[in-house]
N, C-alpha and C positions, 0 to 999 in steps of 0.2 A: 573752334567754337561750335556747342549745338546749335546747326540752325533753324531749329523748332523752338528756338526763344528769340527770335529777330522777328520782331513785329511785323504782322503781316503777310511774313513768310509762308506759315501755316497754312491759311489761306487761302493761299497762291495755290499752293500744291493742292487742298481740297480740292480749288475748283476745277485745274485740271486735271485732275483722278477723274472728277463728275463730267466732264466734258467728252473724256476721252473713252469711258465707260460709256457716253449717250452715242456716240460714235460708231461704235461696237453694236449697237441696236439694229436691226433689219429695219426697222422703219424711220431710223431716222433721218432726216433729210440728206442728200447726196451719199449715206453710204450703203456700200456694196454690201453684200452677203456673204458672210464668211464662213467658207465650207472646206472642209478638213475631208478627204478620201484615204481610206487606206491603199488602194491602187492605182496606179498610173492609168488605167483603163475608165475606173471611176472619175477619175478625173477629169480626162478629156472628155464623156461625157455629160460630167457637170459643167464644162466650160461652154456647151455648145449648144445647153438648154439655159443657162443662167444667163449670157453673152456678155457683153457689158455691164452686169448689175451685180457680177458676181466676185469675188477673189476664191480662187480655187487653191489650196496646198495638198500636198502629195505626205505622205508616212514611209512610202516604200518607195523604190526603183524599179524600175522596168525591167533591171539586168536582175532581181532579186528573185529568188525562190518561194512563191506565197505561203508558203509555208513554214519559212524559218527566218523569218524577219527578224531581228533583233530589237525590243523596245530599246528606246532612248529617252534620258530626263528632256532633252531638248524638246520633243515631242509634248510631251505633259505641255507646254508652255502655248502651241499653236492649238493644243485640243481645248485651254481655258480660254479661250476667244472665239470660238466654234460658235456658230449660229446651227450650223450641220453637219453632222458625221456621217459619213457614207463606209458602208462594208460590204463586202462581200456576201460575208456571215458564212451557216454551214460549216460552221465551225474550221473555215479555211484561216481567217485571222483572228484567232482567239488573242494573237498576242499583243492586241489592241487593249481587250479589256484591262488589264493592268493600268494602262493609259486613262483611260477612261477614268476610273476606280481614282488613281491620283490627281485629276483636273477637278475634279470635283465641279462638275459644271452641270448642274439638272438638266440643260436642255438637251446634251446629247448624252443623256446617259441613257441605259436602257429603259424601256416606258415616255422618255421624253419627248417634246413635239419635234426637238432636231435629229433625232436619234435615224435614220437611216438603214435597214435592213433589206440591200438590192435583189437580194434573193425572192422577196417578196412576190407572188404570182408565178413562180416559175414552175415548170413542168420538172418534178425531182429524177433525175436517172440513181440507178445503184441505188437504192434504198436498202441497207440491213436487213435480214428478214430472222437474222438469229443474232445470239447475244455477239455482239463484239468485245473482243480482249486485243492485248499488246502482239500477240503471238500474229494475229493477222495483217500485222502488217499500218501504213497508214491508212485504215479505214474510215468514214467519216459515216457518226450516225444518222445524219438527216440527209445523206445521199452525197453523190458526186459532185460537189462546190466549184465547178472549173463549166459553169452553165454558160459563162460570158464569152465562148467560143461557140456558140451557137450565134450566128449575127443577128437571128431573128427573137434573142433574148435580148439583145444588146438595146429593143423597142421597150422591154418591160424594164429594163433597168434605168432607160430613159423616164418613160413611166410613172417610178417610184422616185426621181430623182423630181421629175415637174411638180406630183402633187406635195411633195417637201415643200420647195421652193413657195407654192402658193401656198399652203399652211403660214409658213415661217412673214412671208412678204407679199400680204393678200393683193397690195396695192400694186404689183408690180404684173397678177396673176396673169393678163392675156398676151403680154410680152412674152411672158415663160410659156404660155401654151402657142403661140406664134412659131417660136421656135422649135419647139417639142413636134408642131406638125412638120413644120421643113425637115427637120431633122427624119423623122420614123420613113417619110416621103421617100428620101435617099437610100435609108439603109433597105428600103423596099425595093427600090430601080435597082439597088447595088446585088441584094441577093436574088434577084429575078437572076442578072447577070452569071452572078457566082454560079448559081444552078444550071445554067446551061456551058458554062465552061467546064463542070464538072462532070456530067452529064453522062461523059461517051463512056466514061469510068465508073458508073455505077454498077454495085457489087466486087468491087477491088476489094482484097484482101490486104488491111493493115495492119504492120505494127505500129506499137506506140513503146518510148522509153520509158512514160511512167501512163498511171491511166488515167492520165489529164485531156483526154482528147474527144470521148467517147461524143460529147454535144454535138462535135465537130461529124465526126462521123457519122452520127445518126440522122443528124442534119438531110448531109448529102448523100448521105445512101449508101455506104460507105461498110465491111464486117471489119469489128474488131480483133483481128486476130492474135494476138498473144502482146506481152509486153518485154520489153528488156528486164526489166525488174522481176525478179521472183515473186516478192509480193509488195504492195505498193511502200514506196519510200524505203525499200532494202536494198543493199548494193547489191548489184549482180553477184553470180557466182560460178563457179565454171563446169555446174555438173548440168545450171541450167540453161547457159547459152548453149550449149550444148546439145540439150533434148530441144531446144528454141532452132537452131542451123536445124535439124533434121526435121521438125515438124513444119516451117518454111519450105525445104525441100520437096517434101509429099504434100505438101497443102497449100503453092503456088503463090505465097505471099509474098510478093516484092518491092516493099515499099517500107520503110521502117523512118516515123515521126519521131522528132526529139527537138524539146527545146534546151538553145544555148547554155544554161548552165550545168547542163549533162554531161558527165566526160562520154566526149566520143570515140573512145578507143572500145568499149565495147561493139557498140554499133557498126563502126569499122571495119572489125572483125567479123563477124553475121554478114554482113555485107560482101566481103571478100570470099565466106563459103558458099552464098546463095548466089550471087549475082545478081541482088537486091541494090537498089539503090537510097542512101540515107538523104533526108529530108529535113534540114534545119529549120525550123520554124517559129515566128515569133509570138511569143505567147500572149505578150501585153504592151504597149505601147511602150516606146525608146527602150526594149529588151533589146531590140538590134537595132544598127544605124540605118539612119532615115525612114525607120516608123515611126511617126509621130501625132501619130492619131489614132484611134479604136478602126474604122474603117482602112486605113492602111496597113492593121494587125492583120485584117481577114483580106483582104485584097493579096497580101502574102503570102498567107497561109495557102491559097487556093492555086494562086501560080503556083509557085513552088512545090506540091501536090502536084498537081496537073501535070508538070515539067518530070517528073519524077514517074509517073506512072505511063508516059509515052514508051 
């Protein structure tokens, strides 16, 4: 039987369609905020500036490659209940927009008040300065997108995540900036820290597997010296590890960065002709076990580094 002819029924379902929709509303009473991140690192710190007022969901894994995320229809479903969309941007997760584009949800589309763009305020590394083509490799036009390895970026991405939050749920506004202060407070004690555990090792010659690191490096003082990749997001090749072993060789570089979902048998090898030591490193939160926080991505990063360059 249709049961949109049972008296009543109809109704029913209206009114919790309208109920469950007011629900869904940032202000309306007892619910949470509903914030969509494309990154596990967005994530955690939307969870830490929202605290309790928030529900946070994830698009990507930690173990994922930010660059080759695969949309899913499942997705479309969490992005139509988004009060906030958080990215990257910099065209690191373009493969969001699709997402977007299908949710059909004005507030985090692009121009919208939940629309999210972390990148906002940040200082741009690798900027283009000539036309980019396919031939160079993965270049990105608005600069090096991998900013959130700088911990003292990770303030501005807090930042742009608090003044969302009070846009979206004005009522909620000095809770969110409560936390926003405690939080930026930390990653300030944390990288005072970071900088002098670093410190003895200023001016170390790195490599990098791909050229996701440069924030990091520059950060801490840190020359980038070449990468495994010939040119960014190309697989190695063997005429360029190659000219890579001997330029390490003459040019004292002994340290080579890579994160886990890089095959390590290049690196390996570089390593076995220089006497270089390789550096796993986690890029984003839950990319390896028991990082499960933005602060214990860089707490890593920095040991592990450190350890590596003794």
């Amino acid at each position: 039987m249709n049961r949109s002819f049972i008296p009543g029924v109809g109704r029913w379902i209206s009114l919790l369609a309208a109920g469950l929709s007011l629900l869904a509303l940032p202000g309306a009473a007892f619910a949470k905020v509903n914030i969509v991140a494309t990154t596990t690192d967005l994530m955690d710190i939307a969870r830490s500036i929202g605290g309790n007022k928030v529900d946070v969901t994830v698009l990507s894994r930690g173990v994922d490659n930010p660059h080759a995320v695969e949309p899913r229809p499942s997705q479309v479903i969490k992005l139509t209940q988004a009060a906030l969309l958080l990215r990257i941007g910099m065209d690191l997760d373009m493969w969001v927009d699709s997402l977007i584009d299908a949710a059909r949800n004005g507030n985090i589309a692009r121009g919208g008040k939940g629309y999210v763009d972390c990148s906002t305020g940040i200082k741009r590394l690798e900027i283009p300065t000539e036309r980019v083509d396919a031939s160079m490799g993965d270049i990105h036009i608005y600069g090096n997108p991998h900013y959130w390895l700088d911990p003292l970026n990770g303030k501005i991405i807090a930042r742009n995540i608090l003044n969302a939050l009070q846009r979206v749920d004005p009522s909620n506004a000095e809770s969110y900036a409560a936390n926003f202060r405690e939080y930026a407070r930390t990653l300030d004690q944390k990288a005072d820290a970071w900088e002098r555990q670093l410190a003895p090792f200023k001016g170390a010659k790195i490599v990098t597997y791909h050229k996701s690191l440069i924030y990091f490096l520059k950060r801490f003082g840190f020359v980038q010296f070449g990468e495994v990749e010939p040119k960014p997001g190309i697989k190695p090749s063997p005429s360029h590890v190659n000219q890579l072993i001997r330029e390490m060789k003459s040019g004292g570089a002994k340290v080579i960065m890579m994160e886990p979902f890089y095959e390590k048998r290049y690196p390996d090898l570089i390593a076995r002709e220089t006497g270089a030591k390789v550096a796993v490193v986690p890029p984003s939160v839950n990319s390896m076990k028991g990082i499960d926080t933005y602060i214990e991505v860089m707490d890593a990063i920095v040991s592990r580094v450190a350890e590596a360059l003794k």
